[in-house]
TORDRENDO-999269 format. One record per residue (C-alpha): x, y, z; residue in three letters; residue number from 1. Coordinates in steps of 0.05 Angstrom, whole numbers. Example, Ala and Ser with C-alpha at 12.3 -4.5 7.8 and 13.67 -1.06 7.14 Angstrom:
<doses>
{u 246 v -90 w 156 res Ala n 1} .
{u 273 v -21 w 143 res Ser n 2} .
</doses>
This chain:
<doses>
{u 792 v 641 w -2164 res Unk n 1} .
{u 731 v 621 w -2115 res Unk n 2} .
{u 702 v 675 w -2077 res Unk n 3} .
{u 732 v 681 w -2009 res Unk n 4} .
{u 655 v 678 w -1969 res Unk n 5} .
{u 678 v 648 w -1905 res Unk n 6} .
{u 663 v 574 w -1892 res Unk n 7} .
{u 661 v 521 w -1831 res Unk n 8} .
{u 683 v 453 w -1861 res Unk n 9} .
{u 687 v 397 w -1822 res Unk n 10} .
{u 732 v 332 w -1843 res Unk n 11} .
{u 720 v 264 w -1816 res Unk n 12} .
{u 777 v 220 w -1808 res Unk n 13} .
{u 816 v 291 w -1805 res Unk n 14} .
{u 885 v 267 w -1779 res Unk n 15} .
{u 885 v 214 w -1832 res Unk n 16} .
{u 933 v 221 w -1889 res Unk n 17} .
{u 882 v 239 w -1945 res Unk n 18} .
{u 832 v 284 w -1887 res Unk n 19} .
{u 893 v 315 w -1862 res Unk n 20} .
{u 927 v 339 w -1922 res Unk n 21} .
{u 866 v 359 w -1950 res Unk n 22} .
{u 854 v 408 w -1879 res Unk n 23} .
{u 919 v 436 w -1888 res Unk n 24} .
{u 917 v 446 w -1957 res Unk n 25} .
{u 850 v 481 w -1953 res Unk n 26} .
{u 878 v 518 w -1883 res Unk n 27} .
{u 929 v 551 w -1936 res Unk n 28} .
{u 889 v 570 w -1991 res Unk n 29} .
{u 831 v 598 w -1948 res Unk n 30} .
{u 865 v 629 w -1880 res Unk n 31} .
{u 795 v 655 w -1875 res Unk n 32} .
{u 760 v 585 w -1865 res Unk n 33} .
{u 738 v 544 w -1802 res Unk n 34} .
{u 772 v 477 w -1816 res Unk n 35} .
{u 752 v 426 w -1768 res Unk n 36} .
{u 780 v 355 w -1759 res Unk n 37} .
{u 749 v 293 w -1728 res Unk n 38} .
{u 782 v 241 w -1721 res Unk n 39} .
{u 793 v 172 w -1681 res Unk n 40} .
{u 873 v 165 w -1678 res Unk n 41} .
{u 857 v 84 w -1691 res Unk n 42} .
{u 908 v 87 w -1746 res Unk n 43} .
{u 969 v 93 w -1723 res Unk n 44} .
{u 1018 v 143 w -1744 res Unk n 45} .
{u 955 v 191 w -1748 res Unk n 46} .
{u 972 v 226 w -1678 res Unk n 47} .
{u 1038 v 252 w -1715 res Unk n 48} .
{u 994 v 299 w -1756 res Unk n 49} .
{u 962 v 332 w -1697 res Unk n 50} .
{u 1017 v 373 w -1688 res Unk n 51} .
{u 1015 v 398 w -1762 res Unk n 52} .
{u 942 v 408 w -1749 res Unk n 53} .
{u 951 v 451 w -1683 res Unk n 54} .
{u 1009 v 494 w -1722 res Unk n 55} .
{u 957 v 507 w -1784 res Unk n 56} .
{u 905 v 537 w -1740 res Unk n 57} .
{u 864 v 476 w -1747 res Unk n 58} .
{u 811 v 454 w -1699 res Unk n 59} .
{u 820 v 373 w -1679 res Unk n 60} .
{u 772 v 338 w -1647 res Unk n 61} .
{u 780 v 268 w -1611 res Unk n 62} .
{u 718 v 234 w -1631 res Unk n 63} .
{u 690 v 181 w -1674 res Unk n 64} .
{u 640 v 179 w -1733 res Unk n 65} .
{u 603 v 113 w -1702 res Unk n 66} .
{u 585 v 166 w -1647 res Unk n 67} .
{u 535 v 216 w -1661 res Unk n 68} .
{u 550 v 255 w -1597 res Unk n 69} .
{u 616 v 264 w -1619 res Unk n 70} .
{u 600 v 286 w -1680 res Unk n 71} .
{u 549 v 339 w -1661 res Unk n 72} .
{u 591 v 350 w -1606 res Unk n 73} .
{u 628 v 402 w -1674 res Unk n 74} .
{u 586 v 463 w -1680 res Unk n 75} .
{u 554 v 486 w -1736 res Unk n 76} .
{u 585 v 467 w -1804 res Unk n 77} .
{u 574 v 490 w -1879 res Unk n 78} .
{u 608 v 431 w -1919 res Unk n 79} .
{u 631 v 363 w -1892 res Unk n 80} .
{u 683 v 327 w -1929 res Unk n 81} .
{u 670 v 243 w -1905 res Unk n 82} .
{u 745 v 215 w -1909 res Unk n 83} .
{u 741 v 173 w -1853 res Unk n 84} .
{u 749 v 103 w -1864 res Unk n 85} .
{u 767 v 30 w -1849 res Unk n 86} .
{u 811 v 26 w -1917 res Unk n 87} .
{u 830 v -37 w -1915 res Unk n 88} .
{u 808 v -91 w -1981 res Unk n 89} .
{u 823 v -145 w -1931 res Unk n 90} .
{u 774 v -109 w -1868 res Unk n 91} .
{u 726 v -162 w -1843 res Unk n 92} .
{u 750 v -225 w -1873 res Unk n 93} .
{u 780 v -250 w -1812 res Unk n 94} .
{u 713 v -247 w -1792 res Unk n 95} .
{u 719 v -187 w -1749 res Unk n 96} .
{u 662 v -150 w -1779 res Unk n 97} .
{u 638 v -93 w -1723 res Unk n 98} .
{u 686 v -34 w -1740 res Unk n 99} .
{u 686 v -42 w -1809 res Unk n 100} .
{u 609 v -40 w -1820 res Unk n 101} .
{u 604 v 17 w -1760 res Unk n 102} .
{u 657 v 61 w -1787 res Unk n 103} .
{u 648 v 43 w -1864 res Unk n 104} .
{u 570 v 52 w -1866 res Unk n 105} .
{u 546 v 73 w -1800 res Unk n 106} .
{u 594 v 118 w -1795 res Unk n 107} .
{u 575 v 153 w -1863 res Unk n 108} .
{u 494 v 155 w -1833 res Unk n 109} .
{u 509 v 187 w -1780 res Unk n 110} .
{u 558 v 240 w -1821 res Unk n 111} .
{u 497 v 253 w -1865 res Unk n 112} .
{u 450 v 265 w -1814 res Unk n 113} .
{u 498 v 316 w -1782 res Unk n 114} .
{u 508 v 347 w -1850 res Unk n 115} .
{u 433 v 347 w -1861 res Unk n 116} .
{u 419 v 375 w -1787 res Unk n 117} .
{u 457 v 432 w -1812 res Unk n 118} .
{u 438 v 443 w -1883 res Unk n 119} .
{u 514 v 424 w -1901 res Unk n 120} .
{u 538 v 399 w -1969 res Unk n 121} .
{u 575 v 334 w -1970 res Unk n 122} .
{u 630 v 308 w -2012 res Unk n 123} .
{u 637 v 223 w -1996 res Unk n 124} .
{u 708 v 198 w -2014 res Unk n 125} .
{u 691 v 138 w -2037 res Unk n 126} .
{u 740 v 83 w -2069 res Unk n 127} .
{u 740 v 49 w -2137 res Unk n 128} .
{u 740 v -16 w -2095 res Unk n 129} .
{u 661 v -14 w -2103 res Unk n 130} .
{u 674 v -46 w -2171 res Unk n 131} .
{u 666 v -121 w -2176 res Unk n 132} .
{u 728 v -166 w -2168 res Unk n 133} .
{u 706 v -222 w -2220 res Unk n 134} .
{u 689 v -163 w -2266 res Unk n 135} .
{u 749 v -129 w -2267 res Unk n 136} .
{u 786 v -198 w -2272 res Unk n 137} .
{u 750 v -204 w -2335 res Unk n 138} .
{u 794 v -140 w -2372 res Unk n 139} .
{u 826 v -168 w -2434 res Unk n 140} .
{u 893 v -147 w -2428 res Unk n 141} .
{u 963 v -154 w -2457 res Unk n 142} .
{u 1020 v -183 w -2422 res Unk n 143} .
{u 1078 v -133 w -2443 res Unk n 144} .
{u 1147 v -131 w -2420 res Unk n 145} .
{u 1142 v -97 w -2349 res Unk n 146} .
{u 1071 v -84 w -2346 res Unk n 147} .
{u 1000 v -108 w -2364 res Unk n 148} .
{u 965 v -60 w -2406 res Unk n 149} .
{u 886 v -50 w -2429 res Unk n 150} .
{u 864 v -66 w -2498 res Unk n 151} .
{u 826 v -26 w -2537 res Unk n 152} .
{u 774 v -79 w -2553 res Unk n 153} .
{u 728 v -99 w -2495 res Unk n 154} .
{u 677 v -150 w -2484 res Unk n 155} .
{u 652 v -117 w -2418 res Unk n 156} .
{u 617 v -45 w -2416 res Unk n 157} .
{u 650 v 12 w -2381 res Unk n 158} .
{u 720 v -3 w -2394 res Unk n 159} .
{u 774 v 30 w -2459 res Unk n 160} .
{u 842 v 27 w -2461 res Unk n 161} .
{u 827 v 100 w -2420 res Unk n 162} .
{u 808 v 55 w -2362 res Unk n 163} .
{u 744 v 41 w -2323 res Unk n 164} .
{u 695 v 92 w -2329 res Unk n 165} .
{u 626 v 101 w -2286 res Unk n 166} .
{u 580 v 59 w -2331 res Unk n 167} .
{u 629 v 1 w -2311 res Unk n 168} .
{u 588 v -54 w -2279 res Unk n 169} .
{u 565 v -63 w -2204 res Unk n 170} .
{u 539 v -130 w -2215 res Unk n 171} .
{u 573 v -184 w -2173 res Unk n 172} .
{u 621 v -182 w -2109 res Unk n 173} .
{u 675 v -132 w -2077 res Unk n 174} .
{u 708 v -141 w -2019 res Unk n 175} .
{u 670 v -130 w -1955 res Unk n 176} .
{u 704 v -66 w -1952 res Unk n 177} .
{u 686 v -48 w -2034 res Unk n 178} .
{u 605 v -65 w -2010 res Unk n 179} .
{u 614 v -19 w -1940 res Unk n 180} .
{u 634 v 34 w -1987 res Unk n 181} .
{u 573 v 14 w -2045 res Unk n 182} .
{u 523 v 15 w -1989 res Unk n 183} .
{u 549 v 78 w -1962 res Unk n 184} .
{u 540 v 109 w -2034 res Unk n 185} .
{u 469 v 93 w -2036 res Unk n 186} .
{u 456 v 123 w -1970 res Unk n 187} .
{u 486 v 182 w -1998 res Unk n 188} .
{u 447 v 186 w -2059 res Unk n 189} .
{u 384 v 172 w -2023 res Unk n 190} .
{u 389 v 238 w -1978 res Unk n 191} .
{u 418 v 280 w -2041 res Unk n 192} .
{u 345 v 260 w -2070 res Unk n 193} .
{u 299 v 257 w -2013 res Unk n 194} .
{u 338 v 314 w -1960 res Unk n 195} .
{u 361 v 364 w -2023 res Unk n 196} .
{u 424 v 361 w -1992 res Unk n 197} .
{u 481 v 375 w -2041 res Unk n 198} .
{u 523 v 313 w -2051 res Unk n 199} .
{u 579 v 293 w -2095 res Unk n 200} .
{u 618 v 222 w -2095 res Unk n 201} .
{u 691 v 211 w -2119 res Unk n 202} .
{u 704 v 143 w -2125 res Unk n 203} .
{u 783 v 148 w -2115 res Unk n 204} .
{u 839 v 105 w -2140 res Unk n 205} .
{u 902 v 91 w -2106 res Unk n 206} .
{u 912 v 153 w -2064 res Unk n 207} .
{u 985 v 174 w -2045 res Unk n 208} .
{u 1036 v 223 w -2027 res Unk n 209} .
{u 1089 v 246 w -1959 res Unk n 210} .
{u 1051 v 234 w -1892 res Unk n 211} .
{u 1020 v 172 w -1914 res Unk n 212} .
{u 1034 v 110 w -1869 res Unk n 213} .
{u 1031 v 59 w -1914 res Unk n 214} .
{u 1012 v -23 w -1902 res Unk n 215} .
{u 1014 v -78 w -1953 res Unk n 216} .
{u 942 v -78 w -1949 res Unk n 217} .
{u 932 v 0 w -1957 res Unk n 218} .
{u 988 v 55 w -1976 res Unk n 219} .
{u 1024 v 2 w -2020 res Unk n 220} .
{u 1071 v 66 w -2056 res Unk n 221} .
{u 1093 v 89 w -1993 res Unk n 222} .
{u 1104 v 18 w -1965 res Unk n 223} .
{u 1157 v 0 w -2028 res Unk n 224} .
{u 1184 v 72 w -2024 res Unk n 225} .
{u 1197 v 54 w -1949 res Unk n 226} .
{u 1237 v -16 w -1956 res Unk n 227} .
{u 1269 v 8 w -2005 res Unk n 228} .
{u 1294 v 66 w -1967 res Unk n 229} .
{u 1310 v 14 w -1901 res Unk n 230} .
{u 1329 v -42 w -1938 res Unk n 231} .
{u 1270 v -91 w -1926 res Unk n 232} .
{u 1244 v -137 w -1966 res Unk n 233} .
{u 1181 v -150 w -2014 res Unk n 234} .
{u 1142 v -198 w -2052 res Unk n 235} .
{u 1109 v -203 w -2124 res Unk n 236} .
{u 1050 v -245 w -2112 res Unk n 237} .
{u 1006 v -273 w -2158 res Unk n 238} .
{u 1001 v -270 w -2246 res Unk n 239} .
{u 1057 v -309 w -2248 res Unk n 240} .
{u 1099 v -269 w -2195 res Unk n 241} .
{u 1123 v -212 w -2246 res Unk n 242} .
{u 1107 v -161 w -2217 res Unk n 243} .
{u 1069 v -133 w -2274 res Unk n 244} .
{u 999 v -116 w -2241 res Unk n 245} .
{u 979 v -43 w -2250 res Unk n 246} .
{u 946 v 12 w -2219 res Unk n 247} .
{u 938 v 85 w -2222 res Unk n 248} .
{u 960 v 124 w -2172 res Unk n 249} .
{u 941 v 202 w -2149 res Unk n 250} .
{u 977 v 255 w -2108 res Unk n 251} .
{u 930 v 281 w -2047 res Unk n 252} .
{u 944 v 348 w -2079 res Unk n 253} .
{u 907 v 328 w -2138 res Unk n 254} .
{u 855 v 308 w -2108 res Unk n 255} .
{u 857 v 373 w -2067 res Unk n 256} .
{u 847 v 405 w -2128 res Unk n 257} .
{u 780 v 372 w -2146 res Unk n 258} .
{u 757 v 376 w -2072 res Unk n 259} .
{u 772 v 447 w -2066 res Unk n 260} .
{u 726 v 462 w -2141 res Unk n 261} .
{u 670 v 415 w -2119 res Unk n 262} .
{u 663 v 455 w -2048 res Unk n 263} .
{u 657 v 519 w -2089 res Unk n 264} .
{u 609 v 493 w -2142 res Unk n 265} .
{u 575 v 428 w -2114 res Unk n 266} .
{u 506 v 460 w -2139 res Unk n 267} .
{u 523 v 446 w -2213 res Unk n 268} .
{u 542 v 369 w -2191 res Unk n 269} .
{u 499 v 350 w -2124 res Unk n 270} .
{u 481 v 277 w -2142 res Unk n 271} .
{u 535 v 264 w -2190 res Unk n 272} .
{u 581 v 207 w -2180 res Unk n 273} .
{u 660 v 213 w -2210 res Unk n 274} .
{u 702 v 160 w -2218 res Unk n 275} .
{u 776 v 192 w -2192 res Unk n 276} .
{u 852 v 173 w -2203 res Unk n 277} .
{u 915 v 183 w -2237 res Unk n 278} .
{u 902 v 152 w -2305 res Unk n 279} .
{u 942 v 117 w -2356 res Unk n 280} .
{u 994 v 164 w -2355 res Unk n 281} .
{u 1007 v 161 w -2277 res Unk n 282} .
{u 1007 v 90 w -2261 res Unk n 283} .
{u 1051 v 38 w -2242 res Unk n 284} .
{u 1071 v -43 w -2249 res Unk n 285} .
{u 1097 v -62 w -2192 res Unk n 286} .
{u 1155 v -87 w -2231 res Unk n 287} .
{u 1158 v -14 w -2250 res Unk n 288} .
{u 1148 v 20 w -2188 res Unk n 289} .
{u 1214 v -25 w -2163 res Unk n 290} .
{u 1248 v -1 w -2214 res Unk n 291} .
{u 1242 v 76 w -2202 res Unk n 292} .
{u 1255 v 62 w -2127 res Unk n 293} .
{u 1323 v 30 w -2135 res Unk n 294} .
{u 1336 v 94 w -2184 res Unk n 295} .
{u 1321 v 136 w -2128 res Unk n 296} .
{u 1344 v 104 w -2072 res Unk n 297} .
{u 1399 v 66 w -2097 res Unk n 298} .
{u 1386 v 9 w -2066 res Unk n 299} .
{u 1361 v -63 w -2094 res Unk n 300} .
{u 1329 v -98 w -2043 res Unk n 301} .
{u 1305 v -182 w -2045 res Unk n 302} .
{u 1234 v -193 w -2078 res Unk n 303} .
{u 1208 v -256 w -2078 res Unk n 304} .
{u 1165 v -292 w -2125 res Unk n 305} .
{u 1102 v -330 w -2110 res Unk n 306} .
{u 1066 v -339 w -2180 res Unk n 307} .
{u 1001 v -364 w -2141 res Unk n 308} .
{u 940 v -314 w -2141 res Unk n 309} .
{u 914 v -280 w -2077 res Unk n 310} .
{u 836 v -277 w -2071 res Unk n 311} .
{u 816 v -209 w -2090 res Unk n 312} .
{u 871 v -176 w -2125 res Unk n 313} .
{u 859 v -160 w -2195 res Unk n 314} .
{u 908 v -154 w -2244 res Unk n 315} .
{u 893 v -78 w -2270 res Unk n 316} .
{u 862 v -27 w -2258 res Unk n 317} .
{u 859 v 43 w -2294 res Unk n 318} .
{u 820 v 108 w -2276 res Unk n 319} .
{u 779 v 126 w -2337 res Unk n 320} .
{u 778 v 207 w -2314 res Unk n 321} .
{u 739 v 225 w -2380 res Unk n 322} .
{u 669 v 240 w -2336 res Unk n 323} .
{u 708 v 280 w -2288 res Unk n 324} .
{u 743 v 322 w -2327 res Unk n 325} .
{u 691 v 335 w -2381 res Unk n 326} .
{u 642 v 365 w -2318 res Unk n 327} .
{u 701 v 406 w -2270 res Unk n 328} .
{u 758 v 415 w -2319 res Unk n 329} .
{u 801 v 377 w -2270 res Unk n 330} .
{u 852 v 330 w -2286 res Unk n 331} .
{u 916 v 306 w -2247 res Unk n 332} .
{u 982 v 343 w -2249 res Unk n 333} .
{u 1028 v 303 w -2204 res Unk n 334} .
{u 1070 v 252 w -2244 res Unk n 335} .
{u 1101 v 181 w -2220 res Unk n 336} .
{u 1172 v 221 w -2212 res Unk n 337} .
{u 1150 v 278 w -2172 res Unk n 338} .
{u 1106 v 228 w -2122 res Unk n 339} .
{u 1158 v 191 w -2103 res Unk n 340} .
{u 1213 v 237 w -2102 res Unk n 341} .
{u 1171 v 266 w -2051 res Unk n 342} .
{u 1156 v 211 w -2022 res Unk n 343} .
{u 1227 v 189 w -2006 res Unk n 344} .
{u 1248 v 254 w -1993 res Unk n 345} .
{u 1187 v 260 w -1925 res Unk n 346} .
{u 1230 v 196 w -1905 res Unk n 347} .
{u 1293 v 221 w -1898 res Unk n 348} .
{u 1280 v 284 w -1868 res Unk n 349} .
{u 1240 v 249 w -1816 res Unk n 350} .
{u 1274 v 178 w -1811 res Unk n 351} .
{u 1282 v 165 w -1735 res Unk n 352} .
{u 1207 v 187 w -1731 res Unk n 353} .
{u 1176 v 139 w -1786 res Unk n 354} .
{u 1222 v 82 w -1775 res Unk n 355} .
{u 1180 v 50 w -1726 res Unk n 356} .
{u 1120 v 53 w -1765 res Unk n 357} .
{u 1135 v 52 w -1831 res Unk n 358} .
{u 1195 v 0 w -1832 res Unk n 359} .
</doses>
């Protein structure tokens, strides 16, 4: 148990899924605490959580990260947690580049500078999108029945059948949004070194859980949890149309639970850079992920099939936790059942409310 000492912490992108549910988890674990959240209400479905905020005893405020004034507008802080975001891989390439570079990097300056200005530690929330597309593409795999898996022999560094660890390379391109994040990182590590401000990144996997709104670009667990539950329909695109892509997937508790260890012992990791996610055993095909959805549901829905390749999906990726775990002790709880039982469960209960976002 962490010593109770009270703390101010401030949350950017606060009324977000992941900022918000880390504020309220943190609200009821420390009563004690300041918890602060800042946040833009761009994404919609974000206002809904303002009223969970208010009834937590948790302090919103309505600004923006690419404003400085509204950031120092906060008070004085002792740890800022940067969750806010433009998440989506597909963010710039309709050549709309302004609020993904002034949210994604400027954003994260100005955040830093605040956190410097008041001798605050910082834990970035960054994404495991930072790793190269044609590198990961280049994962020898097997093609099993419902799902591709990782083999144990690799001709590129940083990658087991554990997944992709830390040491995996950087070398090549992203995503506009992956290199926002990268860039971001640096900045990061550059005032850890030159400020001796205390700094930690988590470079997260597919994040996930109730109160997420989910898009096919962003949210993709919640977004099949939610046709499934109205009915819609889907798609399997690309390697061959299967369905059998992978990722690993993480419950915003878990991550909570690293978050909340980092705050109380960043001094033992300040520069240190984690690589963060469910692992093997808490990942999903999408051929898979259908499957438990009907179970729970009980409702097939039409997928269609388009075998062709979209540019910059990959075909697996894996959280190698092994660094992570080995330095904090931390390691995910939250299986594939439990998420989206949950999941479907927040949908029911509050169907008339999420239908016109989610559906």
């Amino acid at each position: 148990m962490f010593a109770l000492t009270k703390k101010t912490i401030l949350i950017t992108g606060g009324a977000g899924f992941v900022g918000s549910s880390l504020a309220l988890l943190l609200k009821t674990k420390y009563p004690n605490y300041g918890i602060i959240c800042l946040d833009n209400l761009k994404r919609r479905g974000s206002e809904l959580n303002l009223v969970r905020l208010k009834e937590a005893d948790i302090n919103f405020v309505h600004g923006d990260i690419r404003n400085k004034a509204d950031i120092n507008s906060v008070g004085e802080i002792d740890v800022l947690i940067d969750a806010a975001a433009e998440p989506s891989v597909l963010a710039g390439l309709d050549g709309g580049m302004d609020y993904l570079v002034e949210t994604n990097f400027n954003g994260t300056i100005n955040s830093l500078e605040y956190a410097k200005s008041n001798s605050a530690d910082f834990i970035f929330l960054s994404t495991s999108r930072v790793y190269p597309i044609e590198k990961l593409s280049q994962i020898d795999y097997l093609n099993g029945k419902s799902r591709f898996d990782i083999l144990e022999n690799q001709t590129l560094s940083g990658v087991t059948r554990h997944g992709i660890s830390e040491n995996f390379s950087l070398t090549g391109s992203r995503s506009l949004y992956g290199s926002s994040k990268l860039a971001s990182e640096l900045f990061v590590t550059e005032y850890e070194s030159f400020f001796n401000l205390n700094a930690v990144i988590n470079r997260c996997g597919v994040l996930t859980g109730p109160y997420q709104m989910g898009k096919i670009d962003q949210g993709v667990i919640v977004l099949w949890a939610a046709r499934h539950f109205w009915k819609g329909d889907l798609a399997y695109n690309g390697f061959g149309g299967e369905g059998k892509q992978v990722r690993d997937v993480l419950h915003v508790a878990d991550l909570f639970e690293l978050v909340d260890w980092q705050i109380h012992n960043i001094s033992q990791i300040t520069g240190r850079t984690f690589n963060v996610g469910g692992g093997n055993d808490i990942s999903f095909s999408l051929k898979e992920l259908t499957e438990m959805c009907v179970e729970i549901s009980g409702n097939t829905i039409p997928i269609s099939k388009s075998a062709q390749d979209r540019k910059g999906d990959i075909p697996i990726y894996i959280t190698d936790n092994t660094e992570v775990t080995s330095v904090t002790g931390w390691k995910p709880k939250i299986g594939k059942r439990q998420i989206l039982n949950e999941i479907f469960d927040w949908i029911s209960k509050n169907e008339n409310t999420l239908r016109p976002i989610l559906k």
